[in-house]
C-alpha positions as CSV (number, residue, x, y, z in Angstrom):
1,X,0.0,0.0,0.0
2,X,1.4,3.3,-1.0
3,X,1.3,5.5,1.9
4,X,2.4,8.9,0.2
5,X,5.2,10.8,-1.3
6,X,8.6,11.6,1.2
7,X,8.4,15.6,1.7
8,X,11.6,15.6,1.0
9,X,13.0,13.7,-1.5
10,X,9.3,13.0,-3.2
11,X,9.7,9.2,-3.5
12,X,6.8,7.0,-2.7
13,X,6.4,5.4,0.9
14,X,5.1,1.9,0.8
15,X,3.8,1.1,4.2
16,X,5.0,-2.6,3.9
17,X,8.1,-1.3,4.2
18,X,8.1,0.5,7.0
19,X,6.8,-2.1,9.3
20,X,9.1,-4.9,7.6
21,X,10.9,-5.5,10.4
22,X,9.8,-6.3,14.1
23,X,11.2,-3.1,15.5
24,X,9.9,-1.2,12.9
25,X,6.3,-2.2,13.7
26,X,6.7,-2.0,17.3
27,X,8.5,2.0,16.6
28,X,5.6,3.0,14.3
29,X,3.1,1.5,17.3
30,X,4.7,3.2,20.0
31,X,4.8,6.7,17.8
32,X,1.3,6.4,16.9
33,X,0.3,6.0,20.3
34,X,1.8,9.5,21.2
35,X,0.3,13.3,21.1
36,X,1.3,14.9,18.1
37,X,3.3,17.3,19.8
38,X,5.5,14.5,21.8
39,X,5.7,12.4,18.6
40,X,7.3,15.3,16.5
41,X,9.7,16.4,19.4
42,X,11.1,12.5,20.1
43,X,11.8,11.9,16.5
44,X,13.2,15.0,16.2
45,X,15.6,14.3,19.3
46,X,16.4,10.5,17.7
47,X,17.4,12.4,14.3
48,X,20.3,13.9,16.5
49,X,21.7,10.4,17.3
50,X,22.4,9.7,13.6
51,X,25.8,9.8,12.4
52,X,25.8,12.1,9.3
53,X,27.0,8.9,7.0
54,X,24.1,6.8,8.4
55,X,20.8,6.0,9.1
56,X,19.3,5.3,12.5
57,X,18.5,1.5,12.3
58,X,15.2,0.8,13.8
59,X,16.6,-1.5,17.2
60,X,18.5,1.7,17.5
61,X,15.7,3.9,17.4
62,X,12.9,1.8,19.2
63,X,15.5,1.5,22.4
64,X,16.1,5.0,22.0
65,X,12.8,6.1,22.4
66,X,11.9,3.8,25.1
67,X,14.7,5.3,26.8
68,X,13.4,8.7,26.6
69,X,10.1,7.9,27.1
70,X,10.6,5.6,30.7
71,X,12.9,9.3,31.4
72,X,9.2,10.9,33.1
73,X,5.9,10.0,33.1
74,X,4.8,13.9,33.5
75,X,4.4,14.2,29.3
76,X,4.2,17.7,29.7
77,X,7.5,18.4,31.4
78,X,8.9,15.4,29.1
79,X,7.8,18.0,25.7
80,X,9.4,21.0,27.6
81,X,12.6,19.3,28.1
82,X,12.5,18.1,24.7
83,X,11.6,21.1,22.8
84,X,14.7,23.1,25.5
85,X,16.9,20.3,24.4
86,X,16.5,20.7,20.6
87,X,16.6,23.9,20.5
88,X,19.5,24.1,22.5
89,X,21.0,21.8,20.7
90,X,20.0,22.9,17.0
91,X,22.1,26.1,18.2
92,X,25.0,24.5,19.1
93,X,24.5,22.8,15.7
94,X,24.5,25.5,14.3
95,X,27.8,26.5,14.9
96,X,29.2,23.6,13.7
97,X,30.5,21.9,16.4
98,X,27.9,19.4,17.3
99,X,28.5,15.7,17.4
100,X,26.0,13.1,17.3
101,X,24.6,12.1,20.6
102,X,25.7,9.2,22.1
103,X,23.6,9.4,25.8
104,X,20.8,11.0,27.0
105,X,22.7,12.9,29.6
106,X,21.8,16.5,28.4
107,X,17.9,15.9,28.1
108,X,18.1,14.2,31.7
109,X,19.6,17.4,33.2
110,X,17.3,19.8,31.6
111,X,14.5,17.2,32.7
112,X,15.9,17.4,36.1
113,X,15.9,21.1,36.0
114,X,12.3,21.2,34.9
115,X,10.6,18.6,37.1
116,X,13.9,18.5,40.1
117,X,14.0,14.8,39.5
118,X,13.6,12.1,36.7
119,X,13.7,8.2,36.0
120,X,12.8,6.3,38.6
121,X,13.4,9.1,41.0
122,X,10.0,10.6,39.6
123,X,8.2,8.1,41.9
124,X,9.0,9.6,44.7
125,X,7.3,12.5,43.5
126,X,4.0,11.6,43.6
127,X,1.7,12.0,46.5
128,X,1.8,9.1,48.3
129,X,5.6,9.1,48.4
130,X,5.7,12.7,49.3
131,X,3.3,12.1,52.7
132,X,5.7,8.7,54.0
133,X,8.0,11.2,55.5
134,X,4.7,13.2,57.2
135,X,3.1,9.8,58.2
136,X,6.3,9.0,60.1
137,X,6.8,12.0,61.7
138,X,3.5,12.8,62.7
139,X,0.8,9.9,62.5
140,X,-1.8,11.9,63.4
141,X,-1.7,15.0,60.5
142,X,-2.1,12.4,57.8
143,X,-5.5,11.5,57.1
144,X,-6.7,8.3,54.5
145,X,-9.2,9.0,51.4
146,X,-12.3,8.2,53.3
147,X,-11.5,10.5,55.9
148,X,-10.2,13.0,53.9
149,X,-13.8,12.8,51.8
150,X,-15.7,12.7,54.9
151,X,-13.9,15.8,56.5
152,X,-14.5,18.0,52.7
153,X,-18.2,16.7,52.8
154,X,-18.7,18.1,56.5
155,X,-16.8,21.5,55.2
156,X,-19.2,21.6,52.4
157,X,-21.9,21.1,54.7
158,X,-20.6,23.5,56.9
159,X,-20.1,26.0,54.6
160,X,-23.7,25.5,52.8
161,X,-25.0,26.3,56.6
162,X,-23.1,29.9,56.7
163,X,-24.6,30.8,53.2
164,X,-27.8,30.9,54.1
């Protein structure tokens, strides 16, 4: 099936063979699967991990963008840091001495810089991690979801009382 022309060089784009290989498939999945704006930013960011003789084999680019993907589950911090990173990086480029990238090392420090952590570290940025510390130090401040609903209903309550 032809999909359509390349906007670039204007050759047709047969969609057999872009999912000829497993990792093909399974890198056309996962993009499809994103936003738009996520999808263009990644494969953007993978272009700069091509060496200017060669193309970015599909293994290479599927572990790739798992790798930046498993980086944050906040997506929106995730397109920030992207969209900072390429930019950034497109400057440098600019000048003519940019490299290919080998690591994700820059996008995790402007990740880190935008959310204060990333990886696996971003789990202890959420919620329940963030009120362990408050549980053990004092029990009795920390409240569980039924309470915590019972206590807003009785405010609502309360507060419905001093409107009238």
């Amino acid at each position: 099936m032809q999909l359509c022309r390349c906007p670039i060089c204007h050759s047709r784009i047969a969609l057999e063979a872009l999912v000829q290989d497993e990792a093909g498939r399974e890198l056309l999945t996962v993009v499809a699967k994103l936003d738009t704006t996520l999808a263009g930013l990644v494969l953007r960011y993978l272009g700069l991990f091509r060496a200017p003789n060669r193309d970015l084999s599909n293994d290479k680019a599927l572990k790739l963008l798992k790798e930046v993907l498993a980086l944050s589950k906040n997506r929106f911090k995730l397109d920030e840091a992207l969209e900072d990173t390429l930019n950034s990086l497109n400057q440098h480029q600019a000048t003519g001495g940019f490299k290919q990238l080998t690591n994700h090392n820059y996008l995790k420090k402007v990740l880190k810089d935008k959310l204060g952590v990333y990886g696996d570290e971003a789990q202890a940025n959420t919620p329940e991690a963030q009120q362990e510390p408050l549980k053990k130090a004092h029990p009795r401040l920390t409240v569980s979801d039924d309470e915590a609903a019972a206590n807003l209903a009785m405010v609502k309550n309360a507060m419905k009382g001093l409107m009238k």
